[in-house]
C-alpha positions in Angstrom: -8.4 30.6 69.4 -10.2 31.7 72.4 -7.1 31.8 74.9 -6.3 35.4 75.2 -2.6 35.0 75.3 -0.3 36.8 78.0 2.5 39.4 77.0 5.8 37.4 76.1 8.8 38.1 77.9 11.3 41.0 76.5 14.1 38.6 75.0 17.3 39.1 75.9 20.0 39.9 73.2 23.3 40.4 72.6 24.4 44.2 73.5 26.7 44.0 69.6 22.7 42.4 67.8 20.9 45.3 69.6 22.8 47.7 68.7 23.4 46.0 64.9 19.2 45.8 64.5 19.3 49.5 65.3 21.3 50.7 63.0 19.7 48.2 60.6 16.2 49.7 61.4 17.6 53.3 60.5 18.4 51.9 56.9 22.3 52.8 57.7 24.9 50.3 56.5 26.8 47.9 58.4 28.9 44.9 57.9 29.1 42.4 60.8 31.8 41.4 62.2 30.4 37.7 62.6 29.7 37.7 58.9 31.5 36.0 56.1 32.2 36.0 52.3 31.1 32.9 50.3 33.5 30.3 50.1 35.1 31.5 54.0 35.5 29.3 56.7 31.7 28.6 58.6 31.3 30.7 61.7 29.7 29.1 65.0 27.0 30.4 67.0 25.4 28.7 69.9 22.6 27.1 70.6 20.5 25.0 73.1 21.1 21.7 71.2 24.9 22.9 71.1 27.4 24.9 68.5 25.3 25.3 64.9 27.8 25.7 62.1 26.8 28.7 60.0 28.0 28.4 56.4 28.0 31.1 53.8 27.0 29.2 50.9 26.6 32.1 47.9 26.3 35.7 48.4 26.6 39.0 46.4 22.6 38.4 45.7 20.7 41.9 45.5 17.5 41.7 48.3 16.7 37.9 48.4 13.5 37.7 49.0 12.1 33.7 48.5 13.9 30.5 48.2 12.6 26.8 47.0 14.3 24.1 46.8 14.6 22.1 43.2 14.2 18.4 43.3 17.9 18.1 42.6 19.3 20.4 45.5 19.7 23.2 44.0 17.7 26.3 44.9 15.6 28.4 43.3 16.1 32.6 45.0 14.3 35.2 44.1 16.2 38.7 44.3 13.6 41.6 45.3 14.5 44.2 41.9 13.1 41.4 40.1 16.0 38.7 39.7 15.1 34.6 40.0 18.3 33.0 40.6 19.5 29.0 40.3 22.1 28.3 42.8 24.1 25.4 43.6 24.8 23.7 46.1 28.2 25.0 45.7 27.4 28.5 45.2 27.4 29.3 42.0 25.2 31.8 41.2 23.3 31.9 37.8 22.5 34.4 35.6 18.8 35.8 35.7 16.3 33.6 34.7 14.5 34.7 31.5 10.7 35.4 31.4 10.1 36.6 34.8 7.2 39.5 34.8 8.2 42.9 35.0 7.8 44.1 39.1 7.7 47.3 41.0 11.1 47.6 43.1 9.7 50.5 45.1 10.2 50.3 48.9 9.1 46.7 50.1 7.8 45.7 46.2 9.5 43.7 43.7 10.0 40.2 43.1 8.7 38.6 46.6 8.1 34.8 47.0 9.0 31.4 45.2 7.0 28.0 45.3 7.2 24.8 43.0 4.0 23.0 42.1 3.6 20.0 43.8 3.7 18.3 40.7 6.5 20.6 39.9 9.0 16.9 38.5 6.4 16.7 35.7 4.9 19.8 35.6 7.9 22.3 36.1 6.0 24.9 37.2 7.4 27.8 39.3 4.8 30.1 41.1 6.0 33.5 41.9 4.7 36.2 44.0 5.4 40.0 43.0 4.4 43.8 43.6 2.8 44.2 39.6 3.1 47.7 38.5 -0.5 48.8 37.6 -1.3 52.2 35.9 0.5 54.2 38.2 -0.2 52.0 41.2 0.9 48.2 42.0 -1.0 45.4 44.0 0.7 41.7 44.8 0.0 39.1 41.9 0.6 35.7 41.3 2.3 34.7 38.1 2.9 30.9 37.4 5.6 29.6 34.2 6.9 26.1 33.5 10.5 26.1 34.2 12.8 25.4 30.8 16.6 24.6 31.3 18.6 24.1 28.2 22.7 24.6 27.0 23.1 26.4 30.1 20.3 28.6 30.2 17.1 28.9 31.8 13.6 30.4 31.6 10.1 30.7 32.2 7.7 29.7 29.1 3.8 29.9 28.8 4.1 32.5 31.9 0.7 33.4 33.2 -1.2 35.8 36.1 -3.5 33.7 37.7 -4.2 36.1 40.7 -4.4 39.6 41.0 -4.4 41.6 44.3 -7.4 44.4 44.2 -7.6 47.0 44.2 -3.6 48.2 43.4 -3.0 51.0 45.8 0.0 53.6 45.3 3.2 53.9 47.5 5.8 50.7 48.3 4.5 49.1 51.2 2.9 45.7 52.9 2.7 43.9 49.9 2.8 40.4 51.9 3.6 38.1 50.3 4.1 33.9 50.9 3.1 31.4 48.6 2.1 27.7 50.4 0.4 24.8 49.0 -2.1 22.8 51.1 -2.2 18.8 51.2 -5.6 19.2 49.1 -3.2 21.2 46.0 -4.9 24.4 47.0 -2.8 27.2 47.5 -2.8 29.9 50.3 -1.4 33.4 49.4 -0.9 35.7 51.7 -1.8 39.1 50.9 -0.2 42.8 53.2 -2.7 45.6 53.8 -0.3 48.1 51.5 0.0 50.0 54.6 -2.4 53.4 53.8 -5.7 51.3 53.1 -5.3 49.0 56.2 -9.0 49.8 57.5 -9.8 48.3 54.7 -8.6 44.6 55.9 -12.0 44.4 57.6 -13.4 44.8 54.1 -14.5 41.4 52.4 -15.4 43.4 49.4 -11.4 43.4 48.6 -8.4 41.7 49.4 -6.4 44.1 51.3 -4.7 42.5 54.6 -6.1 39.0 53.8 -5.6 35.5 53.3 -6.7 33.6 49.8 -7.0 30.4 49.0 -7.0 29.4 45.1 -6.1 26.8 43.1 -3.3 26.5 41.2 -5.2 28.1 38.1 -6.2 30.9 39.8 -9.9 29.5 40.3 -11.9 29.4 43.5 -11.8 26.4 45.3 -15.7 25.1 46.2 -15.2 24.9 49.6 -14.1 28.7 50.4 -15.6 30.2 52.9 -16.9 33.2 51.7 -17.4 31.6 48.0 -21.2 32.1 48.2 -21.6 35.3 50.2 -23.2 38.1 48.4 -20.3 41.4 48.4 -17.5 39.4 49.4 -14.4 38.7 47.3 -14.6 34.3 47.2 -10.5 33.8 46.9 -10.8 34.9 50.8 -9.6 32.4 53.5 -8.9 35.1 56.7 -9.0 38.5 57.0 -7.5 41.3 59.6 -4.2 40.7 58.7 -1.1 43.6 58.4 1.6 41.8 56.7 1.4 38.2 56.5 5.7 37.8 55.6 5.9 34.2 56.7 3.2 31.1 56.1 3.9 27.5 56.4 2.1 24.1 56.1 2.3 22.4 59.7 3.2 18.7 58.6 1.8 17.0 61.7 -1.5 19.0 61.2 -1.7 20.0 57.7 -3.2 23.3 59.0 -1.3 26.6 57.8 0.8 29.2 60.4 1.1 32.5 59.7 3.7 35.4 61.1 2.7 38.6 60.4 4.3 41.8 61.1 2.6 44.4 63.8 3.2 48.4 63.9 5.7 49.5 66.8 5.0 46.0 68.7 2.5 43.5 67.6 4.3 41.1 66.1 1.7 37.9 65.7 1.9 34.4 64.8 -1.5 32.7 63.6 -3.1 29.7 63.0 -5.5 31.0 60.4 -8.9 29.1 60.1 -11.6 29.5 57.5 -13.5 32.5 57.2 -12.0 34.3 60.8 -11.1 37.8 61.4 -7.8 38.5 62.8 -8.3 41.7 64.1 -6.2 43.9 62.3 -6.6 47.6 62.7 -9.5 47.0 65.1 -7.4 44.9 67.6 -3.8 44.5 68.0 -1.3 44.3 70.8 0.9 47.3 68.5 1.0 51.1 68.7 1.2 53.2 65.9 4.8 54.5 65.0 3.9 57.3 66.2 3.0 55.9 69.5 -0.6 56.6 68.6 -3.3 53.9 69.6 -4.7 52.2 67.1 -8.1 50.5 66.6 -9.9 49.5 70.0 -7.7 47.9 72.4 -6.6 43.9 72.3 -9.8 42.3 72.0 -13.1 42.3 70.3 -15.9 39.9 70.2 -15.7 38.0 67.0 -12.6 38.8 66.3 -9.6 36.1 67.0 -6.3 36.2 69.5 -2.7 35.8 68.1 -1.1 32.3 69.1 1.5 34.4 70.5 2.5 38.0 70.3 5.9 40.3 69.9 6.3 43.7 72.1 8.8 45.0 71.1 8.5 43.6 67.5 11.2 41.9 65.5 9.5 42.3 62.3 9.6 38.6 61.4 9.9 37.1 58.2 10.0 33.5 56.5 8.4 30.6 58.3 9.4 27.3 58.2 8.9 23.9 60.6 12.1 21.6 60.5 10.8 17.9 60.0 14.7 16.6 59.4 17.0 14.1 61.5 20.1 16.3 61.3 18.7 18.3 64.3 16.2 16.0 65.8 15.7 17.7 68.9 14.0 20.4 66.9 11.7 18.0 64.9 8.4 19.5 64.7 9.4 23.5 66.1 8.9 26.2 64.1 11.3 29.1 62.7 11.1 32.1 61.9 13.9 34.9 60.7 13.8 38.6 62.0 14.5 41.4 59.7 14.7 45.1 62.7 15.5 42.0 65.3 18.4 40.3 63.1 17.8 36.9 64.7 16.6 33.5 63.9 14.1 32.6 66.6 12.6 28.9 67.2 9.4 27.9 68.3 8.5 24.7 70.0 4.8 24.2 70.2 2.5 22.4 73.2 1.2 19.2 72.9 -2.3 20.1 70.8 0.4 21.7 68.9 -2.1 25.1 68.9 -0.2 27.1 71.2 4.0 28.1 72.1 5.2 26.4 74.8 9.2 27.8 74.3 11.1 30.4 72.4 15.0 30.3 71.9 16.7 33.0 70.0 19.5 32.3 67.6 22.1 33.6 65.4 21.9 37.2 67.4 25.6 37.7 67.4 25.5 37.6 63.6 23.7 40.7 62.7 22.4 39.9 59.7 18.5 40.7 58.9 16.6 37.5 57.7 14.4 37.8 55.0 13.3 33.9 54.8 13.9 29.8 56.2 13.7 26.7 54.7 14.6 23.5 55.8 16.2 21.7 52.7 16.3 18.5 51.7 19.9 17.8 53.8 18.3 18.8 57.0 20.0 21.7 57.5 18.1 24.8 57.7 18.9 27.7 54.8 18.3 31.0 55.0 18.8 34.4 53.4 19.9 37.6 54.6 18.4 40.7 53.5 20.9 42.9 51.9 20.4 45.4 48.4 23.9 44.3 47.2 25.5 41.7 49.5 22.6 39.2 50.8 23.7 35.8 51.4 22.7 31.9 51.6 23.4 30.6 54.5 23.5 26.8 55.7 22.6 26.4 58.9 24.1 22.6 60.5 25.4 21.0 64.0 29.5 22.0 63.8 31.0 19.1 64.2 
């Protein structure tokens, strides 16, 4: 990714969304008007392929975090204070899966991502990604359990760390963290730079503000690129990442996207490649909160460009590209939710699918901050809002 990639256009939003992502950025409370309770009417919002019906499908969940999608259509949610969830297509909201690990709800930790195996209709195992409280400090692991149903209930059995995140580092922050599954069964986890040890995502001794690649065990897979260097930690795929809060699988490709969130601008979407530095603190198109520069400017030898940058951020999160016939305009884009921006925002990529060639923001008159995106198997996308006491499903369709 040689092409040094010009500043996007500031996007234009709703005067009621700007105003909503505000107030949503502050941490103050608000209720949109656009939004519904589960079980309401669907609510229409524009967009360029025509009106999109947006249905609220369950709500009342604490902080969704991660959704998956069981073979039979109903979903699996995880709930950030450490909650997995089976909901119905309907709505119905079950009672809290038994045998999840403990988590630390602190700030952005708790219970993060969700992922079936691949194999998941014999296997039945559920992969879960989660801030694991460590002597007085907490680093992102990955635990992996065989899903039981029976009389009603449901649990994890024979549950299992298979990856740890080191070193654990105090405070609540930039724990990442997306769980994908490559074509060859590996699986990429994306891992946040915890916020106060981000110089350290230059560092290969660790895996602070990186991408690893394991398998499904937990073990190295032969190929990694850094599997036979001397120092270097051999679960690593990419490093000089922030906070990697959205990773998918491109299906035309098989190569994996990342979205990752910048400071005060610097927003990034990636196509991480084996054994490349992204930058991050050295390089980035962000300033610090404070307004401060960090690192050395936007570019570095040896060091690789964003597909596409964010200034001002939306602080995206989920990823997800739409491969369904119920929208088939968008086959092949990209989406992405915003959490400060409170949007939905698609991508269409060129040709060599390696670079953006448009941007279309939707859902901006809702208000509501978007934690993740998944196309399910309807063809309608689903996503989750990201609320502590009132986060929601949504169903996302053409209104007829």
């Amino acid at each position: 990714m040689s092409r040094h990639p010009s500043a996007p256009p500031r996007p234009l939003i709703h005067p009621a969304a700007g105003l909503m992502a505000l107030l949503l950025a502050a941490g103050l409370a608000v209720t949109p008007a656009a939004a519904q309770s589960a079980g309401s009417e669907p609510v229409e919002a524009p967009s360029s392929i025509g009106p999109l019906s947006v249905e609220t499908v369950a709500g009342g969940l604490r902080s969704p975090w991660g959704l998956a999608f069981l073979p039979d259509g109903r979903m699996l949610v995880t709930e950030r204070p450490g909650a997995l969830r089976i909901v119905s297509r309907s709505g119905t909201v079950s009672a809290p899966v038994a045998g999840v690990p403990p988590v630390l709800a602190r700030g952005q930790g708790g219970l993060l991502d969700v992922a079936l195996a691949p194999d998941f209709a014999d296997s039945r195992l559920v992969f879960l990604t989660y801030a694991e409280p460590r002597e007085g400090a907490a680093g992102t692991s990955v635990a992996r359990g065989r899903l039981v149903e029976q009389n009603g209930d449901a649990r994890l059995e024979d549950v299992e760390v298979i990856f740890r995140q080191s070193p654990a580092a105090g405070g609540g922050n930039h724990f990442g963290s997306r769980l994908v599954f490559a074509r060859d069964g590996t699986l990429f986890v994306t891992l946040g730079d915890r916020s106060s040890l981000r110089d350290q995502a230059q560092n290969l001794s660790n895996h602070i503000g990186k991408v690893v690649r394991i398998v499904p065990d937990g073990g190295v897979p032969d190929d990694n690129p850094f599997r036979e260097r001397n120092g270097a930690r051999p679960e690593i795929w990419s490093y000089g990442h922030r906070n990697v809060q959205g990773a998918a699988l491109d299906p035309e490709t098989g190569l994996l996207w990342t979205i990752e969130h910048g400071a005060r601008g610097g927003d990034e979407l990636n196509r991480p490649e084996a054994g490349k530095n992204y930058g991050w603190p050295v390089i980035t198109y962000g300033r610090d909160y404070s307004g401060a520069k960090i690192g050395e400017g936007t570019s570095k030898p040896g060091m690789e460009q964003p597909v596409k940058y964010w200034d001002p951020s939306f602080a995206p999160s989920g990823l997800a590209f739409y491969t369904g016939t119920l929208m088939p305009q968008w086959k092949g884009d990209l989406f992405t939710g915003g959490l400060a921006g409170a949007r939905l925002v698609r991508l269409k990529l060129d040709a060599a699918r390696q670079g953006v060639a448009q941007e279309e923001i939707l859902l901006a008159d809702l208000g509501a901050r978007l934690r993740d995106v998944r196309q399910g198997p309807d063809g309608a996308l689903w996503l989750l809002t990201d609320d502590p006491s009132d986060g929601r499903l949504l169903r996302l369709a053409p209104a007829d």
